[in-house]
C-alpha angles and dihedrals in degrees: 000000000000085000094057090043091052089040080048093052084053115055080041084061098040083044088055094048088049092044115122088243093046084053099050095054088046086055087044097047099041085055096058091047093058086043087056090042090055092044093058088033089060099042132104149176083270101122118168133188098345116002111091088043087061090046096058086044086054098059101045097034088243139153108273120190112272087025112210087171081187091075100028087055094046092047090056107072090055085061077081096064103124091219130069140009127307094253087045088051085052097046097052083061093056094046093048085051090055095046088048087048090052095050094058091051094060091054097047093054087047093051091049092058096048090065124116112241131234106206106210094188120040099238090049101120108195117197119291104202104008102201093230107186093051077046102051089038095055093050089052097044089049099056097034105066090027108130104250098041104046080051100059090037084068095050141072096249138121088240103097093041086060099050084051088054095045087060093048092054100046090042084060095038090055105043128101111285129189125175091261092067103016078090099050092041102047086048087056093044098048091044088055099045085044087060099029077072083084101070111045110332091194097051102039090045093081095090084042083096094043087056097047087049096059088041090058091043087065104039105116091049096046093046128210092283094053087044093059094045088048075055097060104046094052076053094045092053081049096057087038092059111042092035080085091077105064095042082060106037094074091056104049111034095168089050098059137094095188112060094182125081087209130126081238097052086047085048097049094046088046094045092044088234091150091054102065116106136145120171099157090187084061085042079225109142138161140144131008102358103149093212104149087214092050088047093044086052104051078047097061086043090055084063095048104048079045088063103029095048100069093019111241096271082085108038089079090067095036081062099050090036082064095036083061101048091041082060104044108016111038108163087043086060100049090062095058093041087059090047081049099048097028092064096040092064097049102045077052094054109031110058108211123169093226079054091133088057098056098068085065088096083060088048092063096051092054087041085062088041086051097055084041081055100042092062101038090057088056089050090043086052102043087053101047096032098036094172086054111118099239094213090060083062100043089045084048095058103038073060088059089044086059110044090085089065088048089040103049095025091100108041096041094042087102100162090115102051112083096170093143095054093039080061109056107040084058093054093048104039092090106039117113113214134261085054137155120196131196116203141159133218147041092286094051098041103051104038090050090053082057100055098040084047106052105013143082089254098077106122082005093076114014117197124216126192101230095217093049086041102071089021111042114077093179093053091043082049096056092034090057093044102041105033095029088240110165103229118188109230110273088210081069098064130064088240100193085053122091087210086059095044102054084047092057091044097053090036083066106051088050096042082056111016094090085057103033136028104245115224121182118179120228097260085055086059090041102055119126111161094113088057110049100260091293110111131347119284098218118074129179108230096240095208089055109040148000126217107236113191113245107178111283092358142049120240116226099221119171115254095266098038119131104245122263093200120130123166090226094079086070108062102084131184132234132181122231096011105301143200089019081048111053136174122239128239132183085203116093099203087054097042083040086058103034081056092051091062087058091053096041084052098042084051101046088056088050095048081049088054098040098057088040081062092053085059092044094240090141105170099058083044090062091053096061098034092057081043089058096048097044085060096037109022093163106040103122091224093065096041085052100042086042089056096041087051091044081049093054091053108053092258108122104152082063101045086044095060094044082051088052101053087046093051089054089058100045103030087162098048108091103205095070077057099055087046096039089051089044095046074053086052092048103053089036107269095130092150090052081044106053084039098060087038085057096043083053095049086045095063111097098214102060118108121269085234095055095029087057088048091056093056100057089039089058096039093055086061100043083050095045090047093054091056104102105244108247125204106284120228109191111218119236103202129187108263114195114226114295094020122113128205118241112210116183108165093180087064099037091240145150133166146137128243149171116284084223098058119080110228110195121185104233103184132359087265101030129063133181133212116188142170108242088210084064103050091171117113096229089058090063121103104223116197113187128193125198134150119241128188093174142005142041129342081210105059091065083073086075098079091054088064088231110210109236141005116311098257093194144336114228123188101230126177125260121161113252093003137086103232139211130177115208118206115202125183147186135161100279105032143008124224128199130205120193109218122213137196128187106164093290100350126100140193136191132188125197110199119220128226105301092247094057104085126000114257095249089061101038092048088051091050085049097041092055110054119108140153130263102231 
């Protein structure tokens, strides 16, 4: 007997597993499994914006920015997986979020459709046998493999957790309520929404208004006294969720973004106030920046990725699946309508650079209207088409369901790409611990959260973020007092003046760079938002200390410091062919910072071939500077720096063309003008010369100093081209072994010099000769020619940008010259200019530092120059 019974239990059992509805969850639920398999199969260390920066936050339970402490706390315990990398653990957690998204979606299609209908016209005709599976399977498919969600899905974001809370709350909001349970359900959904504050509030706010919809619906049940109560608990979630901060904030001080353990510094990290910006001349904008064309914009982006997300083979079913609802379950509808707008206006109002990823909350709500459609259509087409094999429609359609995963697989299967490693081994490869290194930007900031995070570097290389670093009293506080950083006294700087804050700046690499090597990256050099977007704010002091390439960075040495420079920092080394080979994002701020690497890495290679021009290694030179170009041919500082090298080296229709390009791009910008004007004069265009140097002295906004350079600079040409042209009788002089004659008839000039010195002509009246062995500029010999019919020798000097006041003046002899030595003088160095006068023509000579060449050399060099005519 017991034997039966027990034989009976099981085939009871055996008969539930096999049942229609059994069947149906195993085929949801496998579905969502092979979902969460493609998701980790595609993914990749490929982290863009904010996610390496989570993730650093995630493992040490840390403040990211923005913070959403819901999902950094949750993320973390996955951290504890005992297989896989970090990032791996992490992502598992994203995928399971987005398997556990799809399967409420499923239930809450399904629940939609099993609705009972109010038919609000007589000849409305509901559906009369919704099929609900292929329903509730389409919605998820199509959602699943959808572009932006499968993205997110890949990556360490809070993207993908609100979109899960956003289905748990409409499950509960949908489903049937009676006044027995509004009260209990309501209770569950606002304490959820009060902690779902903790991921992203702008984001998960949109069903804020769904929520206050149905509460409203049910005042007069619930009552003022349940409604207050329905009003602390959404404030105690609330509480719940950011009192995390200031629990953190005190144990990992490098990790975050708030410094004070103040109700206002939780509510300005929670309410993103120190992420507004908008300086549109920059073209640096976030947050709530209230530009028409930026909310118009983000508009425009909303419809395409509308359109793009699901490709356009689907749209025609998410708008029947609304009209339906629109027709038979209106007030269904309406929650979803107010998920729908409210995210479009904020996504219009508030700029984020994961702004793409915020209309996945939208996404969710035309996933549910696609399922709606997609049984409608059958319905539609059983009913019109009646011999039809239904399943030759329902296979049909499960065809459309699939073609986003066909569509977007390429382009999302990312496994190969390891940009972000890549990255940062390359970054890091150079840099000699104990380090610290500034940066600026998303790329930088997050990556290096990440490695200071989750790597052996932490308290080995230590990042600053170059704007908190000379503004922030509270970070320069906890920097001083946990990584034993010295920090001058910020009181002590005018902190909204350029002047102060270069002082600041060089005060702290001196105050650390006996104890740490000092890296900047290129955008922290670059920086430029204290000074209008006119020059860089940050400057070097140049009789302190002196920038060396090192790969991706610049090292601060001081001035005397051996160099650290080798070529070898500069090889790096990509996976699957990048950057030719590149991966594609409908995302801006990913494609925005993708393309970032490539400019950190074109302008690495021209800072290493700068500085191998300086040493007159021009070859190699040559090499990175073409590097450069083939990866930025159109970044004005290469095109620059290419037509300054092609200058040096007597090739002005090249530099001309490289000033041209970068004139083009800067119209505005007046030093592409002078080159390009001295490149004219070079090859013999003195009337094209003179022209562009008087466009330039024209322009009311140049400096006096300049503007009064250019003059005389002009006038020495207009002075020089009314001389009639005499007969010229080229010199022959005697030249001792191994020495070489300089001949430069534009410039009236003759001399001898050493075969082993490099002598570049630098503009059509100045050339250089220099030791390759000396790159510095101040071991250069400068001869200068102009033509002057009044005023002062001395005033030519001041072309040369002579360091110091002029000490005395001393006549000297010099055979067939009148002669004048110049005696300039600081507080560190003296510099002499030798002076020359032959009727209107004029010579100066600018002597080098007394190390660069011996006297014997540099007094032939001298005693031979004359003139040509």
């Amino acid at each position: 007997m017991f034997h039966n019974e027990q034989d009976f239990s099981f085939k009871r059992f055996i008969t539930h597993l096999t049942t229609r509805k059994a069947i149906s969850n195993y085929i949801v639920l496998g579905i969502a499994l092979i979902s969460v398999a493609i998701y980790l199969y595609t993914a990749t260390f490929m982290l863009w914006n904010d996610a390496p920066r989570f993730l650093g936050a995630i493992i040490t339970l840390g403040i990211a920015n923005p913070a959403e402490p819901v999902y950094v706390f949750l993320a973390h315990f996955f951290i504890y997986l005992p297989f896989g990398s970090i990032l791996f653990r992490v992502q598992i957690f994203s995928a399971l979020l987005a398997g556990g998204t799809l399967l409420l979606l499923y239930r809450l299609v399904i629940s939609i459709l099993e609705k009972p209908i109010l038919l609000r016209k007589k000849n409305q005709v509901p559906l009369k046998q919704p099929p609900l599976l292929l329903a509730g399977i389409f919605s998820m498919l199509v959602l699943a493999f959808s572009y932006q969600f499968w993205s997110q899905a890949q990556n360490v974001e809070t993207f993908i957790f609100d979109c899960f809370i956003e289905l748990v709350v409409l499950n509960l909001l949908l489903s049937e309520i009676a006044y027995k349970t509004v009260f209990m359900k309501l209770a569950i959904v606002v304490s959820i929404c009060g902690i779902a504050t903790g991921t992203d509030p702008p984001v998960i706010a949109s069903i804020f208004p769904s929520v206050l919809s149905v509460a409203w619906y049910w005042k007069a049940g619930l009552g003022k006294k349940r409604l207050f109560i329905l009003f602390l608990l959404g404030l105690g979630g609330i509480v719940l969720a950011w009192s995390y901060l200031p629990i953190m904030a005190s144990r990992h001080p490098l990790q975050n973004y708030m410094r004070e353990l103040t109700v206002k510094g939780v509510w300005d990290i929670a309410t993103g106030q120190d992420m507004n910006l908008y300086v549109p001349q920059v073209g640096l904008a976030n947050g709530l920046t209230w530009s028409p064309t930026i909310m118009m914009t983000s508009a425009w982006q909303y419809l395409v990725m509308a359109w793009m997300d699901f490709t356009p083979i689907i749209l025609p079913l998410i708008i029947l699946g609304g009209v339906y609802l629109w027709r038979y379950q209106r007030r269904t509808f309406i929650a979803f309508f107010l998920v729908v707008i409210t995210n479009f206006i904020f996504s219009c109002l508030y700029l984020s650079g994961n702004q793409e990823s915020w209309f996945l909350q939208s996404d969710v709500v035309f996933a549910v209207f696609a399922g709606v459609g997609c049984a409608w259509i059958i319905e539609v087409i059983s009913a019109r088409i009646p011999k039809l094999d239904l399943r030759i429609t329902q296979a049909g359609l499960l065809t459309l369901a699939l073609i986003p995963l066909v569509y977007w697989w390429q382009t999302l299967d990312r496994h190969s790409w390891n940009i972000t490693q890549d990255y940062i081994d390359n970054f890091y490869k150079p840099i000699k611990s104990p380090a610290i290194v500034i940066g600026q930007g998303d790329v930088f900031d997050a990556v290096s959260s990440y490695e200071y995070a989750a790597t052996s570097n932490k308290h080995q290389v230590i990042p600053l973020w170059v704007n908190y670093l000379a503004t922030s009293e509270q970070m320069t506080l906890n920097l001083a007092k946990k990584a034993h950083i010295r920090l001058p006294n910020l009181l002590s700087y005018n902190q909204d003046s350029i002047a102060g804050y270069r002082k600041f700046m060089n005060d702290f690499f001196g105050d650390n760079i006996h104890k740490y090597h000092i890296y900047l990256t290129q955008q922290a050099y670059e920086d430029i938002l204290l000074n209008g977007g006119r020059e860089r704010s940050l400057q070097i002091d140049p009789d302190r200390f002196r920038l060396v390439p090192v790969g991706l960075l610049q090292e601060v040495v001081p001035k005397n410091a051996k160099s650290p420079f080798n070529l070898n920092d500069f090889f790096y080394r990509w996976n699957n062919g990048f950057p030719k080979t590149q991966p594609n994002f409908l995302e801006h701020i990913y494609t925005s910072e993708l393309q970032n690497v490539i400019i950190e890495v074109a302008i690495s290679y021209d800072n290493a071939a700068n500085y191998l021009m300086y040493q007159g290694q021009y070859d190699k030179a040559g090499s990175f500077y073409q590097k450069a170009y083939s990866l930025e041919p159109n970044n004005v500082q290469i095109l620059g720096d290419l037509g300054t090298f092609y200058g040096r080296q007597n090739q002005p229709e090249k530099a001309l063309t490289y000033f041209t390009k970068a004139h083009a791009s800067q119209p505005y910008n007046e030093t592409w003008l002078y080159n390009i004007a001295l490149a004219k004069g070079q090859l013999g265009k003195i009337d094209d010369e003179k022209k562009d140097l008087k466009s330039i002295i024209d322009n009311p906004n140049i400096d006096s100093s300049y503007k009064q350079a250019l003059t005389e600079q002009l006038n020495s040409l207009n002075q020089k081209a009314n001389i009639p042209e005499p007969s010229i009788r080229h010199k022959t002089l005697s030249a001792p072994s191994g020495w070489k004659q300089f001949t430069n008839t534009a410039m009236n000039l003759a001399f001898i010099y050493p075969q082993t010195l490099q002598v570049t002509q630098t503009t059509s009246q100045l050339i250089s000769l220099s030791d390759p062995s000396h790159p510095d500029m101040k071991d250069e010999l400068l001869i200068y020619s102009t033509v002057m019919s009044s005023g002062n020798l001395s005033d030519v000097t001041v072309l040369f940008l002579v360091p110091g006041q002029l000490q005395q003046s001393n006549t000297v002899q010099f055979p067939g010259f009148q002669a004048v030595m110049d005696v300039y003088s600081d507080t560190t160095e003296q510099t002499l200019v030798l002076v020359l006068q032959q009727g209107q023509q004029v010579f100066a000579i600018r002597f080098p530092e007394p190390t660069a060449f011996t006297p014997d050399v540099l007094d032939q060099i001298v005693q031979s120059i004359t003139s040509l005519h």
